[in-house]
C-alpha positions as a printed NumPy array, in Angstrom:
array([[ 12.246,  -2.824,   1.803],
       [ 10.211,   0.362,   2.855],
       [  6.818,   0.59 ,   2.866],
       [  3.394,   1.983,   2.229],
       [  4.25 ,   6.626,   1.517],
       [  2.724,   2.519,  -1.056],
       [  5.481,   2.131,  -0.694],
       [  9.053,   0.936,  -0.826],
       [  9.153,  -2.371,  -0.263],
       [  8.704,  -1.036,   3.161],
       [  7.871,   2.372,   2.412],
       [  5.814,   3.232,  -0.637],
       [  6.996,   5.98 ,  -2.69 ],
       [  3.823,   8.414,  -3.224],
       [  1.722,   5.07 ,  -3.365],
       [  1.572,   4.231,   0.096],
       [  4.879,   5.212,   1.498],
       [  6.506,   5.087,   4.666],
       [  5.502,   9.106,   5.235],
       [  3.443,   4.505,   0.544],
       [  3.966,   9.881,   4.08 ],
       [  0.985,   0.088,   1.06 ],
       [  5.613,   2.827,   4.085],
       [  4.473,   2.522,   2.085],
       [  2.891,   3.31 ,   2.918],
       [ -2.061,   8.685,   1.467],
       [ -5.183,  13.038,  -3.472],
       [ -7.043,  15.01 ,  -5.977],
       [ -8.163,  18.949,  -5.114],
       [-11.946,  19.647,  -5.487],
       [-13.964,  19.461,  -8.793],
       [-15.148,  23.261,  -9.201],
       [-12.297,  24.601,  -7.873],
       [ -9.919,  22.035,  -8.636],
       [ -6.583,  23.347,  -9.785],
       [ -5.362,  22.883, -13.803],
       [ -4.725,  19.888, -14.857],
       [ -1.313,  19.009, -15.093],
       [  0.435,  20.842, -17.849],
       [  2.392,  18.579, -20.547],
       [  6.014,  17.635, -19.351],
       [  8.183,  20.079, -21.133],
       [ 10.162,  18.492, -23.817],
       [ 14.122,  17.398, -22.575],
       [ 17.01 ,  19.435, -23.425],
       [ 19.766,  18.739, -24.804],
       [ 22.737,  19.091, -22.619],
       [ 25.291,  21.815, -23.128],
       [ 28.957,  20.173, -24.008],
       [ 30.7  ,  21.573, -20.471],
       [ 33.391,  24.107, -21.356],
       [ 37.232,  22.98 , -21.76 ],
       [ 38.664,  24.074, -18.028],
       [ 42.604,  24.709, -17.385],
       [ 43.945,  21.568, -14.951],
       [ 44.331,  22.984, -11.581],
       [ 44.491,  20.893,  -8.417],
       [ 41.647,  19.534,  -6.907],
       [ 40.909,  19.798,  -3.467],
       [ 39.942,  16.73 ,  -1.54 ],
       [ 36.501,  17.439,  -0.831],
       [ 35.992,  18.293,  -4.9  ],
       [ 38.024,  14.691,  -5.569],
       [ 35.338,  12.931,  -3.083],
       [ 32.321,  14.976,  -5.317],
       [ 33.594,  13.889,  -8.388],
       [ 33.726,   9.873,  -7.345],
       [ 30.813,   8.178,  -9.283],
       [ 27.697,   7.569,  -6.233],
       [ 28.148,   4.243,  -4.608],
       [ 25.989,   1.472,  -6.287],
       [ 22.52 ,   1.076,  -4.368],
       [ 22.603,  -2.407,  -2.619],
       [ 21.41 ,  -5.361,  -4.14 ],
       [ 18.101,  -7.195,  -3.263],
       [ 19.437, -10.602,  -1.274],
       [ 17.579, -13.145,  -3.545],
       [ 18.055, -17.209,  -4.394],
       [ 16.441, -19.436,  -6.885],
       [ 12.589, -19.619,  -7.51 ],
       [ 11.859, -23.402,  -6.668],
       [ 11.033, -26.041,  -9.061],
       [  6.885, -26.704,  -8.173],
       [  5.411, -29.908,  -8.927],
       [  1.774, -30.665,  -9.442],
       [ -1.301, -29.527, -10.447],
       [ -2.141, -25.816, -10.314],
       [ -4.831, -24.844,  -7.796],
       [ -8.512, -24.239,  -8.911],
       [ -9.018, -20.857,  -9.975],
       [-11.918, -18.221,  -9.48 ],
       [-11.534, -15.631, -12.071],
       [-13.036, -12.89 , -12.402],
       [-13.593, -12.016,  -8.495],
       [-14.522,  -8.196,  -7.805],
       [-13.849,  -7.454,  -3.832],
       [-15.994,  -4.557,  -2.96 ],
       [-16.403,  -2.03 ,  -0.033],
       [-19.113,   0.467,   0.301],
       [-17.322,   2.039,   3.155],
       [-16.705,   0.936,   7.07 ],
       [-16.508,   2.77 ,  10.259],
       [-15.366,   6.46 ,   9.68 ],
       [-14.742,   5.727,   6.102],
       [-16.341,   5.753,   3.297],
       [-16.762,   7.147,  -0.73 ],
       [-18.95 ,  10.16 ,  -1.535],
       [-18.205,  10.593,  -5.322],
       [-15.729,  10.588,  -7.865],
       [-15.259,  11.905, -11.044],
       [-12.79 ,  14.319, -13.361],
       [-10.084,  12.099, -11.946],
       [-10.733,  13.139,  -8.848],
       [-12.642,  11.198,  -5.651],
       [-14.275,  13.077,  -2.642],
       [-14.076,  11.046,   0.9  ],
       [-15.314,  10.927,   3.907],
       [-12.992,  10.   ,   6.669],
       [-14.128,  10.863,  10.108],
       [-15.028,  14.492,  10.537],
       [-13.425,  15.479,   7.278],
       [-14.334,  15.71 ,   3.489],
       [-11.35 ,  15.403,   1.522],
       [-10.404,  15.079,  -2.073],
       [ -7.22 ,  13.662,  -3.661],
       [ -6.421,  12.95 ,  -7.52 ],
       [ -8.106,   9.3  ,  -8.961],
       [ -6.917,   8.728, -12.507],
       [ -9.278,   6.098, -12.944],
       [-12.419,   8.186, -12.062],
       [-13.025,   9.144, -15.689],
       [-16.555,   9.734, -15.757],
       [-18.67 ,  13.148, -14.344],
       [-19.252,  13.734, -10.724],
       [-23.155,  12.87 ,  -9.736],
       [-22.945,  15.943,  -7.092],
       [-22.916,  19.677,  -7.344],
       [-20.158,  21.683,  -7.712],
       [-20.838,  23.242,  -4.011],
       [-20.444,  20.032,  -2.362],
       [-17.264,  19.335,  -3.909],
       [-15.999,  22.912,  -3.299],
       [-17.304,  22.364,   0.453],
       [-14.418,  19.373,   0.897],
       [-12.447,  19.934,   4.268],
       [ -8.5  ,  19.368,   2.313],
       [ -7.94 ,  19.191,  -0.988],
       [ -4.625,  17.395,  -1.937],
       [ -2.937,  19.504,  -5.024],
       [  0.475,  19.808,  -6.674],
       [  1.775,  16.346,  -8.71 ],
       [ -0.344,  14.425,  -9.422],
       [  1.307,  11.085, -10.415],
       [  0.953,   8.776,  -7.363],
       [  4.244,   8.855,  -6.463],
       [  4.356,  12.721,  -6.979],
       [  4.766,  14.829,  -3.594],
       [  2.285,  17.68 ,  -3.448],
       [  0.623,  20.043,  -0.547],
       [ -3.028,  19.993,   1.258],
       [ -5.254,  23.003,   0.686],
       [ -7.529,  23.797,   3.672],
       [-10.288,  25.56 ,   2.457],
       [-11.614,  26.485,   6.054],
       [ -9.117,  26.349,   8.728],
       [ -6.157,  24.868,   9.108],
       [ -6.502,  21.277,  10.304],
       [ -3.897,  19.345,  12.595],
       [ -1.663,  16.778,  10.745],
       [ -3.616,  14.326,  12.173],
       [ -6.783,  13.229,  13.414],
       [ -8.525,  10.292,  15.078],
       [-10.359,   7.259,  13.106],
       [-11.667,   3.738,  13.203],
       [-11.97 ,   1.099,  10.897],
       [-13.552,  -2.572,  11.682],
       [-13.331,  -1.36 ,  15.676],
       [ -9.782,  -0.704,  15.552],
       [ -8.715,   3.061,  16.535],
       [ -6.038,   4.768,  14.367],
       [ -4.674,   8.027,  13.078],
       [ -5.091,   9.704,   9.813],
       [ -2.548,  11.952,   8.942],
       [ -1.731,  14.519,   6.005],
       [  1.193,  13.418,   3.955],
       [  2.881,  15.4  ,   1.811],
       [  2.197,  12.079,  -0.972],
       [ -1.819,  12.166,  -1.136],
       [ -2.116,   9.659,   1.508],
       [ -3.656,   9.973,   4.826],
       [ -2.676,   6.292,   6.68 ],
       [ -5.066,   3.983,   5.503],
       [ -6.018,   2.353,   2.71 ],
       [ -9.597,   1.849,   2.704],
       [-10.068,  -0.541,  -0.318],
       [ -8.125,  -2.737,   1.916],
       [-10.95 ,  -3.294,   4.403],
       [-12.533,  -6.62 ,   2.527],
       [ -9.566,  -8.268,   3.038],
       [ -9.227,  -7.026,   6.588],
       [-12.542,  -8.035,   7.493],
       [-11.874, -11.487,   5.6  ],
       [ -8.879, -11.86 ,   7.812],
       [-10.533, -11.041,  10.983],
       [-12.951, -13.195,  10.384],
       [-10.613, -16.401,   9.534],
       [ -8.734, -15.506,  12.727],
       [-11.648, -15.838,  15.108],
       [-13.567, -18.83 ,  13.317],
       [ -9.677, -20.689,  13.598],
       [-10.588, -21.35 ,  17.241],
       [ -6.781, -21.886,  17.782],
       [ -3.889, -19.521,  17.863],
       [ -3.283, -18.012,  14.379],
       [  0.62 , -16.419,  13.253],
       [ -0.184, -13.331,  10.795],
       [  2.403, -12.283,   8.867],
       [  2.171,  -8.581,   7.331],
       [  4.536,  -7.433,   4.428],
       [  5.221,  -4.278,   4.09 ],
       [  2.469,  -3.238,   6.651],
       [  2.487,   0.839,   6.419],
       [  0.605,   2.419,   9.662],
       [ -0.284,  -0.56 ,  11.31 ],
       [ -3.723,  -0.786,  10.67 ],
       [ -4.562,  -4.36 ,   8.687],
       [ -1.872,  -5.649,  11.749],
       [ -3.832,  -4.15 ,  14.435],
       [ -7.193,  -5.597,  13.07 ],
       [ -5.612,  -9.093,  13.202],
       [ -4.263,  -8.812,  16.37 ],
       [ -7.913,  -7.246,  17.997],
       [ -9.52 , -10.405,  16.604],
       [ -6.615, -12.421,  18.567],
       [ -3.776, -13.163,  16.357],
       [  0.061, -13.167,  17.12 ],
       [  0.877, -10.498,  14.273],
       [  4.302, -10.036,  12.679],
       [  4.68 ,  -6.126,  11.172],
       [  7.596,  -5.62 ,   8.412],
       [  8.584,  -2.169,   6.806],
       [ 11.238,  -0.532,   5.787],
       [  9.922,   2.603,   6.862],
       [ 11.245,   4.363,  10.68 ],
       [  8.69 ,   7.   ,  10.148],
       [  5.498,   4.266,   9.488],
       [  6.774,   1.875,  12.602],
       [  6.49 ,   4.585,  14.353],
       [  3.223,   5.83 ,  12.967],
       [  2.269,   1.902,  13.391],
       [  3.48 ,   2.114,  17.162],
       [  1.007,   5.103,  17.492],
       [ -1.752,   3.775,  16.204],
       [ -1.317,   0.466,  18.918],
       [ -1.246,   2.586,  21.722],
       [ -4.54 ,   4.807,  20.623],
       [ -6.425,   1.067,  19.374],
       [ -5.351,   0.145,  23.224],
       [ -3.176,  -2.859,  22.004],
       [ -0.567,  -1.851,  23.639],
       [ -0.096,  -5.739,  25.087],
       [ -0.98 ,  -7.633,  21.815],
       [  1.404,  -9.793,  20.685],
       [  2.995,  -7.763,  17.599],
       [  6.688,  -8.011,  16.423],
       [  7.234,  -4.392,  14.969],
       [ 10.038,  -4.973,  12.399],
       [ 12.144,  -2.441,  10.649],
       [ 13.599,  -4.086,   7.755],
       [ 13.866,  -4.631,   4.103],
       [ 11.276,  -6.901,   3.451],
       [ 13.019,  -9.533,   0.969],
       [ 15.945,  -9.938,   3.828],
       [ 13.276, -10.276,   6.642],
       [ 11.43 , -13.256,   4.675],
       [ 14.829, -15.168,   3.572],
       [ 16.038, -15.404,   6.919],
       [ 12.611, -16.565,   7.984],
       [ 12.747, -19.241,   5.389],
       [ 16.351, -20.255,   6.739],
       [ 14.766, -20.115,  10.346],
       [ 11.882, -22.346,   9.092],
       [  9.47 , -20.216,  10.718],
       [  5.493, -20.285,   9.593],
       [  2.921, -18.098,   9.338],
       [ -0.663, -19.24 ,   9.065],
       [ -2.248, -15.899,   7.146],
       [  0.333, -13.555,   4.735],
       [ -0.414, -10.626,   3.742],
       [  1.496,  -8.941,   0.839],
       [  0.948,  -5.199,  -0.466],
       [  4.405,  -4.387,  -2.596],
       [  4.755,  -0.912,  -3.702],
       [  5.834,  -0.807,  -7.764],
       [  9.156,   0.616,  -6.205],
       [ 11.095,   0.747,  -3.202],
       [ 13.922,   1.508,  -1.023],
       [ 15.023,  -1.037,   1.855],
       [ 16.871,   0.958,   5.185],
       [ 20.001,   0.284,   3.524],
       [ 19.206,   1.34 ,   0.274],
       [ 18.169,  -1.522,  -1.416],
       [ 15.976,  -1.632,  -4.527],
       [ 12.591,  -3.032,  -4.61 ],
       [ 11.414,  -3.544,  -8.302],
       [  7.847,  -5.237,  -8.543],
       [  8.042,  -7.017, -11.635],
       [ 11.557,  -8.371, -10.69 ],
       [ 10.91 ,  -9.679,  -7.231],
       [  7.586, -10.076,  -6.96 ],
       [  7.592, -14.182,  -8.916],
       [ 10.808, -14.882,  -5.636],
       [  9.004, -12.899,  -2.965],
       [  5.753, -15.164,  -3.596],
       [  7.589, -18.36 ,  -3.783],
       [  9.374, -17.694,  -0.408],
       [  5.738, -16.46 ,   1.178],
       [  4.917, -20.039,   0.122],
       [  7.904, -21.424,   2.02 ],
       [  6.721, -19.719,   4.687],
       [  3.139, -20.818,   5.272],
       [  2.235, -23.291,   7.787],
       [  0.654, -26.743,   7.067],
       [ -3.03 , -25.413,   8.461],
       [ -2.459, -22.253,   6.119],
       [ -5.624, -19.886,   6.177],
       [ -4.583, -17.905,   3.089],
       [ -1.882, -15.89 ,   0.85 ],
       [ -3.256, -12.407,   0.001],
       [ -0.957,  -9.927,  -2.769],
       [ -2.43 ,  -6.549,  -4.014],
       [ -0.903,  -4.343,  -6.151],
       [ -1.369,  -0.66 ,  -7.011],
       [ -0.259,   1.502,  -9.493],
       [  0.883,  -0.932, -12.115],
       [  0.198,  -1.399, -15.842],
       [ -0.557,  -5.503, -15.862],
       [ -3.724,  -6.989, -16.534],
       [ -4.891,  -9.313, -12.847],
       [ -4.389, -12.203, -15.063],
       [ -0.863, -11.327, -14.573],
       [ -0.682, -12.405, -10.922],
       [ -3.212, -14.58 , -11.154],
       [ -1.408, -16.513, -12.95 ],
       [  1.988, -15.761, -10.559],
       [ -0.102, -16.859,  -7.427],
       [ -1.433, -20.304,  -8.991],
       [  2.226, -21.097, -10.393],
       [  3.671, -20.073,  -7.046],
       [  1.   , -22.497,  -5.094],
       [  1.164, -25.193,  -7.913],
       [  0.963, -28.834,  -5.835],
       [ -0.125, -27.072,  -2.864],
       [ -4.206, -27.898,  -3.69 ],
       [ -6.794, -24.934,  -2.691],
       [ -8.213, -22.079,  -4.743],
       [ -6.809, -19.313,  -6.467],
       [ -8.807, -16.051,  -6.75 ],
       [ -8.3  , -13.28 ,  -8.285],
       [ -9.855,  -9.717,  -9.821],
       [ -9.572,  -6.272,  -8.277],
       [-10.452,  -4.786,  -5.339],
       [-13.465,  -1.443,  -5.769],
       [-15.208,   1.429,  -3.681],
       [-18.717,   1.756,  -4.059],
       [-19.752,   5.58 ,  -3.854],
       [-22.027,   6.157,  -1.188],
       [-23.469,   9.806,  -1.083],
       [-23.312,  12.227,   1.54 ],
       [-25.092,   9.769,   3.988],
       [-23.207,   6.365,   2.44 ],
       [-27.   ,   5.34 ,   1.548],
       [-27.164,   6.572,  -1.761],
       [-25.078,   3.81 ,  -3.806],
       [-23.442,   4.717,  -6.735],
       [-20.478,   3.901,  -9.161],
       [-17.654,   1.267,  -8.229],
       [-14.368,   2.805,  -8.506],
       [-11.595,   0.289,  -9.013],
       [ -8.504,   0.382,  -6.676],
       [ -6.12 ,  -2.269,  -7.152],
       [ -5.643,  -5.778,  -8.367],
       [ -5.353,  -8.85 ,  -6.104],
       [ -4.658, -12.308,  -5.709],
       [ -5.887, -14.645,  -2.737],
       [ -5.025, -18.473,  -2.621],
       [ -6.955, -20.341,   0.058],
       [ -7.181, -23.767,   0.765],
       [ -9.971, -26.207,  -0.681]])
C-alpha cells in the first residue's frame, strides 16, 4: 500500500502520505492570527429525482461514462495463524517521550494548534489534541515562519501561509546525524515525523550494540528517514511504500545523508503484497518497523483499511522475524482505539514467542524558544513494541 502523505498503506492520506505530501507519508496556522475555526459541515441535501429524458442513442464514449467504476482491487490476504502458548509479559502503561533532537524540536501548543521548530523555520500546523492555552505571547506565535491553513482534518489538503517571504518547498535538516529534506506538502506535513525519533534512536542503538549484521525491515517507510538512521548505524535496511513520489523523496534524502552506498532495497509496492511474498520466500528480518496509515491506496489501487488488516499484517510481520529478533515496533495515528487495543493485538500476535510486550503512546515535550524551558507533553500516537526477554 502507499505510504506516509501517513499514509496509504504506502502513502498516507493527509496523515503522513506519500506527498502520509507515516507516503504516507506533514499543520495548524498561528494562534493570534490563526484563521476561523472550521465552520460546521453544512447539512446534506437531498438529491433532486433526475428529470425523465427522451431515449436517443448514446454515443460510445457516453456508454463507457455510464459503466459503473471498476471495483478497487482487493488486499491479497490468507488466514491469521492459530498461536499457541503463553502471551508475552506485558509493560503497560509505557509513555515514549521526545523533547526534541537535532533541528527539531516543540515550542508550544495550544488552541489546537502546535508551533515548531524545524531547522531555520518556525512553523505551525493544526493539533486537535492541544486543547489547553498557549504559555507564549501572541507575537511569538504570529512571528511563525509558515502557517499551514485550509482543512483541517488530518487527512484534509490545505495551503502554507508565509508570513515573511516566500520560502522554497524545501529545506535542509537533520535528525539523530542523519541529513534530510523537509518539504511543504499540500497535507500539513513537512517529511518527518518527529515523535518518531525514540524509536529511531532505540533502533539505532539495538543495531550497533548487535555487534553482527542486523536486516531492518521498514513498512510503509514515507521519506526515508527512520531507514536512513538504521542504515548510518550499519544495518542492511529494506524500504516499502506505495508511494512514487516518497521513494523518490526517500532516494533524495540518501543522497543528501551521503548514503548513497548503504545497503537499502527501495521498494515501491503495496505493502500487504510485499510482506506475503516475503513470507512465501521465507525471508527474515531482525528489527520491523510498522507505521500503517488509518487508510490507504496500494499502486494498483488497493485498499488499506487499519482495523481490517492490521490483526493479518502483524501476524505475517511475526512470520517474518528472524530467530535473534531485536524487536516488532507498530504506531498508529489518527485513530479512535484506546492503546489497549493493540496492545492487546501485539501480545496475541507474539503469543508463544516469549519476550515483552510494551505499550502506551508516544509524546512531545514543549521546549520554549531555546528547547530549555520544558513544558507540557503533547501526545502523538499510540504504539506497541514486543522485544525479547
Amino acid at each position: 500500500m502507499k505510504n506516509k502523505d501517513r499514509r496509504s498503506s504506502g502513502d498516507r492520506v493527509g496523515d503522513r502520505t506519500g506527498d502520509k505530501s507515516r507516503a504516507p507519508a506533514g499543520s495548524k496556522p498561528g494562534r493570534a492570527s490563526a484563521p476561523a475555526r472550521p465552520a460546521a459541515s453544512k447539512p446534506a441535501q437531498t438529491a433532486r429525482p433526475a428529470p425523465r429524458m427522451t431515449e436517443k442513442p448514446v454515443s460510445r464514449a457516453a456508454e463507457r461514462a455510464q459503466k459503473p467504476a471498476a471495483p478497487a482491487p482487493a488486499v491479497e490476504t490468507r488466514p491469521l495463524l492459530s498461536r499457541q502458548g503463553d502471551r508475552p509479559v506485558e509493560r503497560v502503561p509505557v509513555i515514549l517521550e521526545s523533547s526534541g533532537a537535532g533541528d527539531f524540536h516543540l515550542i508550544d501548543s495550544g488552541n489546537a494548534l502546535k508551533l515548531e521548530q524545524y531547522g531555520p523555520y518556525r512553523i505551525v500546523r493544526p493539533e486537535a489534541q492541544a486543547l489547553w492555552r498557549p504559555s507564549l505571547p501572541g507575537h511569538v506565535w504570529d512571528n511563525a515562519d509558515a502557517v499551514f491553513t485550509g482543512d483541517t482534518d488530518e487527512d484534509g489538503m490545505g495551503r502554507w501561509r508565509f508570513s515573511k517571504d516566500a520560502l522554497g518547498e524545501t529545506w535542509p535538516l537533520s535528525l539523530l546525524g542523519v541529513d534530510f529534506l523537509g518539504r511543504f506538502t499540500a497535507f500539513r506535513h513537512v517529511g518527518v515525523f518527529p515523535e518518531q525519533i525514540v524509536h529511531w534512536d532505540w533502533m539505532k542503538t539495538q543495531v550497533e550494540n548487535a555487534k553482527r549484521p542486523v536486516r531492518v525491515l521498514n513498512l510503509f517507510g514515507y521519506t526515508g528517514v527512520a531507514s536512513l538512521v538504521a542504515a548510518a548505524a550499519g544495518a542492511e535496511v529494506t524500504h516499502v511504500d506505495a508511494s512514487k513520489k516518497a521513494i523518490g523523496w526517500a532516494r533524495e534524502n540518501q543522497s543528501l545523508a551521503r548514503l548513497d552506498k548503504a545497503p537499502i532495497r527501495w521498494i515501491r509496492e503495496d505493502a500487504m503484497k510485499f510482506i506475503l511474498r516475503e513470507e512465501r520466500r521465507g525471508s527474515k528480518y531482525d528489527i520491523i518497523l510498522t507505521d500503517p496509515p488509518k487508510f490507504g491506496r496500494g499502486p494498483n489501487g488497493e485498499v488499506w483499511q487499519l482495523f481490517d488488516h492490521l490483526p493479518l499484517m502483524l501476524d505475517i510481520c511475526r512470520e517474518l522475524l528472524s530467530p535473534k529478533a531485536i524487536g516488532l515496533v507498530l504506531t498508529a495515528y489518527s485513530i479512535r482505539a484506546s492503546f489497549y487495543s493493540i496492545h492487546e493485538l501485539m501480545r496475541e500476535t507474539m503469543r508463544g514467542a516469549g519476550g515483552v510486550v510494551e505499550s502506551g503512546e508516544l509524546v512531545i515535550r514543549e521546549g520554549g524558544l531555546d528547547n530549555k524551558t520544558p513544558g507540557r507533553a503533547l501526545s502523538t500516537s499510540l504504539f506497541s513494541r514486543w522485544v525479547p526477554a
